[in-house]
VEXBA-282047 format. One record per atom (N, C-alpha, C, O): chain; x, y, z; residue in one letter. Coordinates in steps of 0.05 Angstrom, whole numbers. Atoms other than C-alpha are relative to their C-alpha. Example, Ala and Ser with C-alpha at 12.3 -4.5 7.8 and 13.67 -1.06 7.14 Angstrom:
% VEXBA-282047
unit, c1, c2, c3, code
A, 18, -24, 0, a
A, 246, -90, 156, a
A, 18, 24, 0, a
A, 39, 24, 13, a
A, -16, -24, -1, s
A, 273, -21, 143, s
A, -15, 22, 14, s
A, -5, 44, 18, s
***
This chain:
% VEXBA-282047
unit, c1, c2, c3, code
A, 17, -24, 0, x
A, 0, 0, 0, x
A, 18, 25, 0, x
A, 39, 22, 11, x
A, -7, -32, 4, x
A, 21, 73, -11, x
A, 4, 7, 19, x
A, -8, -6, 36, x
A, -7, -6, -22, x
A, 51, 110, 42, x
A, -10, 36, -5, x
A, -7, 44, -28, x
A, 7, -23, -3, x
A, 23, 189, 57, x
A, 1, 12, 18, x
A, -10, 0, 37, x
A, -14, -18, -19, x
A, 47, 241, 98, x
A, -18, 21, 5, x
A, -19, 35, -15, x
A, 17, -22, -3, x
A, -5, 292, 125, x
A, 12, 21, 13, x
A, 28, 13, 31, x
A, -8, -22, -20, x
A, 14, 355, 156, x
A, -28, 15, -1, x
A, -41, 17, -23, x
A, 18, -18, 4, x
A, -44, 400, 179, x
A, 8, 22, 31, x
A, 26, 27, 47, x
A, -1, -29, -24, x
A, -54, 458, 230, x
A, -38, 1, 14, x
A, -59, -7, 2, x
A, 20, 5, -12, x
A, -111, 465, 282, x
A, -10, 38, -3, x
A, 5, 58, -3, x
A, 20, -28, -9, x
A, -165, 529, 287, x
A, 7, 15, 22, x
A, 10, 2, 42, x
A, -6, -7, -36, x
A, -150, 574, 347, x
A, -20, -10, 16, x
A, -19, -22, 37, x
A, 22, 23, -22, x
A, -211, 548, 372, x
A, 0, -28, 5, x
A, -7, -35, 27, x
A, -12, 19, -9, x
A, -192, 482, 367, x
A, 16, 5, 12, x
A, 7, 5, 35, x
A, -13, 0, -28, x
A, -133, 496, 407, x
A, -6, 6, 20, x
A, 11, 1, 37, x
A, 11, -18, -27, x
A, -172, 532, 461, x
A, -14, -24, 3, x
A, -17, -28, 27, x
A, 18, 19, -19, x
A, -213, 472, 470, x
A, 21, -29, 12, x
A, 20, -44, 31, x
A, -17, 23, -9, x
A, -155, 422, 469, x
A, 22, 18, 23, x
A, 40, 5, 33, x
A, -14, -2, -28, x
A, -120, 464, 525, x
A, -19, 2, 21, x
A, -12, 2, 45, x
A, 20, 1, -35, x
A, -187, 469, 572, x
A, -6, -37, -2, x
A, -18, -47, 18, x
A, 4, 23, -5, x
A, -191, 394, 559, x
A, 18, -23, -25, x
A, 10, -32, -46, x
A, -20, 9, 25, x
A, -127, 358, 522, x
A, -10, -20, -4, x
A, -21, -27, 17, x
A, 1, 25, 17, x
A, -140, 297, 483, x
A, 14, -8, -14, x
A, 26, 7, -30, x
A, -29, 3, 20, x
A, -91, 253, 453, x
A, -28, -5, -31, x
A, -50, -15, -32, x
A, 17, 5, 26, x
A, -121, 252, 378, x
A, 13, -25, -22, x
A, 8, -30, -46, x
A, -4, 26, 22, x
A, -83, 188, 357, x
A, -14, -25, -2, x
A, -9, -46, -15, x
A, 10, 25, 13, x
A, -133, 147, 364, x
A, -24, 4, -14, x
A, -37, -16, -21, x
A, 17, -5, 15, x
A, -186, 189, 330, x
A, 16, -5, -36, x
A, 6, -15, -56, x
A, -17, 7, 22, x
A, -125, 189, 275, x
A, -7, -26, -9, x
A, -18, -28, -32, x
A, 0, 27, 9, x
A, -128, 114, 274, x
A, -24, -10, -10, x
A, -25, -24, -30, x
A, 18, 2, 12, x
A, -197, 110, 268, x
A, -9, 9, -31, x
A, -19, -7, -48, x
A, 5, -12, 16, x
A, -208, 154, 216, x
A, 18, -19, -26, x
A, 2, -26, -43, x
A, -14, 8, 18, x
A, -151, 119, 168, x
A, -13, -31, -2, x
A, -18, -44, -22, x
A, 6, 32, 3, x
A, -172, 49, 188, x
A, -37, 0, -21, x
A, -45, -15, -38, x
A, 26, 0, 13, x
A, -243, 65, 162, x
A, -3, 4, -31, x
A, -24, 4, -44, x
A, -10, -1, 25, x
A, -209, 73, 95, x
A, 12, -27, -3, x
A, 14, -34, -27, x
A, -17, 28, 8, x
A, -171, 1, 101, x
A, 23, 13, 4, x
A, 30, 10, -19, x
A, -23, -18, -3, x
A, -109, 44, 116, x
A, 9, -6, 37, x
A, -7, -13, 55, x
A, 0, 1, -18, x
A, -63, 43, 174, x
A, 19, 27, 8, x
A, 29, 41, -9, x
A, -10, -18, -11, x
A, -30, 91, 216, x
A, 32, -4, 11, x
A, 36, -19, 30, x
A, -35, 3, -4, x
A, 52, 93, 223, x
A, 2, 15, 26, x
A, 4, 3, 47, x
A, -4, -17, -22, x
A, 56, 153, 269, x
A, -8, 30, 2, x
A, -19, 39, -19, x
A, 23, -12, 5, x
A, 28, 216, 290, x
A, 18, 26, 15, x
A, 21, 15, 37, x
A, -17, -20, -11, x
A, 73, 281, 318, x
A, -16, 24, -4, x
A, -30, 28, -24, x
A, 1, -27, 2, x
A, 58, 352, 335, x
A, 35, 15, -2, x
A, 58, 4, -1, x
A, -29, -14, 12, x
A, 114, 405, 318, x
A, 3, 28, -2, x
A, -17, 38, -12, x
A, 3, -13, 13, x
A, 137, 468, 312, x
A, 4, 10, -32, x
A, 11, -5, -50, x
A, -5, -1, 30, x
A, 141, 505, 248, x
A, -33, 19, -7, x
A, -48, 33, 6, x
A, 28, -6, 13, x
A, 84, 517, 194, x
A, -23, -6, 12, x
A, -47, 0, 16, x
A, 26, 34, 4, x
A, 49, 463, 204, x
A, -1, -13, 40, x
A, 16, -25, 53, x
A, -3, 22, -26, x
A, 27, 437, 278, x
A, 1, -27, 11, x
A, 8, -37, 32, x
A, -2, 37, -3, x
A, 21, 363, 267, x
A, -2, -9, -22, x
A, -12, 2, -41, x
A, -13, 15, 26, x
A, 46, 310, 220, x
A, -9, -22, 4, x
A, -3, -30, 27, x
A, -10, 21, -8, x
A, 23, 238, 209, x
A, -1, -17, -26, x
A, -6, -11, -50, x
A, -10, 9, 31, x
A, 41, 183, 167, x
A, -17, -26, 8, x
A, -21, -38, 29, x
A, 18, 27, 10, x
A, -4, 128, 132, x
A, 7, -8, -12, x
A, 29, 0, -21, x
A, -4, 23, 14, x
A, -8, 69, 92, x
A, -31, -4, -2, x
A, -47, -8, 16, x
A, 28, -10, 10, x
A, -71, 80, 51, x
A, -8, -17, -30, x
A, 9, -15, -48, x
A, -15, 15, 23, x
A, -90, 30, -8, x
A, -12, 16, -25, x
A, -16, 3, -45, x
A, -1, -23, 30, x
A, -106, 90, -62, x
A, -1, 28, 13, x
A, 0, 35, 37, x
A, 2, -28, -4, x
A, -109, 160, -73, x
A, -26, 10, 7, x
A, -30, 31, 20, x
A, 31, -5, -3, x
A, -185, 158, -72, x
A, -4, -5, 19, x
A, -22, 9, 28, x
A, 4, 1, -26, x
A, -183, 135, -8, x
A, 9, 9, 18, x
A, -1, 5, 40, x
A, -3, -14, -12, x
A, -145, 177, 18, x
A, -11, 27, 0, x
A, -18, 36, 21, x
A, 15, -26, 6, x
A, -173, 241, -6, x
A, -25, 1, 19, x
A, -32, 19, 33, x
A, 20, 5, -13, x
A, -228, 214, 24, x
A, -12, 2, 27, x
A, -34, 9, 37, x
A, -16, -8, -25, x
A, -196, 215, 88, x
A, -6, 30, 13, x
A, -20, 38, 32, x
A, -6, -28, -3, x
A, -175, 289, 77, x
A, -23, 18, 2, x
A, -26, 37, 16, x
A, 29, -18, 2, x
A, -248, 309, 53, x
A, -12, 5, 26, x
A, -17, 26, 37, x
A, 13, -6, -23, x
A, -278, 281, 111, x
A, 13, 19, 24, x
A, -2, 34, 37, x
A, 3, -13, -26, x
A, -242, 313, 167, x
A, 6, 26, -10, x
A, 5, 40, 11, x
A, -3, -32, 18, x
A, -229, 383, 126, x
A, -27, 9, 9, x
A, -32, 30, 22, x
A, 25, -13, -6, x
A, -298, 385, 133, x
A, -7, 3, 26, x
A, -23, 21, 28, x
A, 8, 9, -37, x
A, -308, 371, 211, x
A, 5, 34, 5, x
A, -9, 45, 23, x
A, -6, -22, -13, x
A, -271, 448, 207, x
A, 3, 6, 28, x
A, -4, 26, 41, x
A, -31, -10, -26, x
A, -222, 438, 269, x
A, 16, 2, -11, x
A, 35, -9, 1, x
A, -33, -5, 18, x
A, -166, 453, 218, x
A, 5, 21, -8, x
A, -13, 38, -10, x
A, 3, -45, 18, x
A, -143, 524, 187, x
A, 21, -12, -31, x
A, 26, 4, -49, x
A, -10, 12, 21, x
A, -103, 471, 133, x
A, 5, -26, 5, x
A, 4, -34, 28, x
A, 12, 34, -2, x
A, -104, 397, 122, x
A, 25, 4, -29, x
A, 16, 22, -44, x
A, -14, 16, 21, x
A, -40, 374, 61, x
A, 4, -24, 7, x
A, 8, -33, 30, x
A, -9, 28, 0, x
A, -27, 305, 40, x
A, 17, 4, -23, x
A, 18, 20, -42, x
A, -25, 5, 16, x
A, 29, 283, 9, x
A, 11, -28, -12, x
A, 16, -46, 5, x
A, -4, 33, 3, x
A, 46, 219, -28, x
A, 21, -10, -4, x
A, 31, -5, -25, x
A, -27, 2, 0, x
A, 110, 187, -13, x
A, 9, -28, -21, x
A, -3, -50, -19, x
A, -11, 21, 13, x
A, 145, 140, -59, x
A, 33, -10, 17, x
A, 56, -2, 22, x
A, -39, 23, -11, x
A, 199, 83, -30, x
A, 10, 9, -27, x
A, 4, 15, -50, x
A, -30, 1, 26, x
A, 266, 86, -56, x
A, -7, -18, -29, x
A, 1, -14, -52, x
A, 1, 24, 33, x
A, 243, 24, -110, x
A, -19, 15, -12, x
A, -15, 12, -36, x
A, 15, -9, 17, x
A, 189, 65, -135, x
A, 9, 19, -19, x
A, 4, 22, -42, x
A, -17, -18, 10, x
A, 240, 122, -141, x
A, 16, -9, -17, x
A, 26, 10, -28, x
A, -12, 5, 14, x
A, 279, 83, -182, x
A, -15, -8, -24, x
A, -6, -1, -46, x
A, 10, 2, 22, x
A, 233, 58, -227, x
A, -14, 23, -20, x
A, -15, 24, -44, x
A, -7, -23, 14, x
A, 216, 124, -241, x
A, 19, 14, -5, x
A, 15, 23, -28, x
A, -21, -1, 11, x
A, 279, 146, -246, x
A, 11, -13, -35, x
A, 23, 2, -51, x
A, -6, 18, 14, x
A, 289, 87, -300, x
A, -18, 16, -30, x
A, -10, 27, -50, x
A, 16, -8, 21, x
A, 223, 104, -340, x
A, 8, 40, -4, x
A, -5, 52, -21, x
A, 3, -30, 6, x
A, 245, 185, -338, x
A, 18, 0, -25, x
A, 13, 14, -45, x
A, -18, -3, 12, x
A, 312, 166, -374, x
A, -4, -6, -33, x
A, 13, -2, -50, x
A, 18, 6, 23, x
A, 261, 144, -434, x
A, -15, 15, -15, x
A, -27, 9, -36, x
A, 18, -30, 1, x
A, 228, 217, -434, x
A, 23, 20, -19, x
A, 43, 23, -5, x
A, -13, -23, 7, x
A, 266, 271, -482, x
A, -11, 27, 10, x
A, -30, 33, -4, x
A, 11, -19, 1, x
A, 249, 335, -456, x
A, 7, 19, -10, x
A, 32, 21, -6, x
A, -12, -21, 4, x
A, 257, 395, -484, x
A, -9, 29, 16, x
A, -32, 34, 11, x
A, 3, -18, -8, x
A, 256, 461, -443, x
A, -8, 24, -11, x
A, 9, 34, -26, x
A, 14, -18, 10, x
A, 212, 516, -462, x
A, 25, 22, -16, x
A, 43, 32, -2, x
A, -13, -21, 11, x
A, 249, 563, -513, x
A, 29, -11, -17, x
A, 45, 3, -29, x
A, -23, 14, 6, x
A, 301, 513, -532, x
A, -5, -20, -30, x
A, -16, -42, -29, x
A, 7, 11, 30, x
A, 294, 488, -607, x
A, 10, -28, -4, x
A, 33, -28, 5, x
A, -2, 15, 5, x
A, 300, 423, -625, x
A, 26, -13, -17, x
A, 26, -37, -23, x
***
């Protein structure tokens, strides 16, 4: 299965309610991915852009989107990205099939 990396960010109101009453949210995480056939790797807050990061194993894109739709919508988020990671062997076989590709760069004549 596919592996995908979410980063999103919480509402200030979400944070105001998760500091008058914290909740760990990895096992609403787990739920949520498992209800796709998907599982859950791991699940981090952070600073930075982005307040929290977690990573799945999801078996399409449609099902993950699906994922993203639903809790996007719930609106405790102020941004929600996914990201789709390719293993090194995938990287290589793209790599393999790129070296098959001529491109030419805009402005550059043939």
């Amino acid at each position: 299965m596919p592996f995908y990396l979410t980063r999103f960010s919480y509402t200030p109101a979400t944070w105001a309610k998760l500091v008058k009453n914290p909740e760990d949210r990895r096992a609403a995480a787990t739920q949520y991915v498992e209800a796709i056939g998907g599982t859950m790797h791991g699940y981090w807050y952070a600073f930075g852009d982005h307040d929290a990061y977690a990573l799945y194993e999801a078996p399409d894109n449609v099902s993950m989107a699906a994922m993203a739709i639903a809790i996007s919508a719930g609106g405790a988020l102020s941004s929600y990205q996914t990201i789709a990671l390719l293993t090194v062997e995938e990287t290589l076989a793209a790599l393999q099939k790129a070296s098959s590709i001529t491109y030419r760069p805009p402005g550059v004549e043939r």
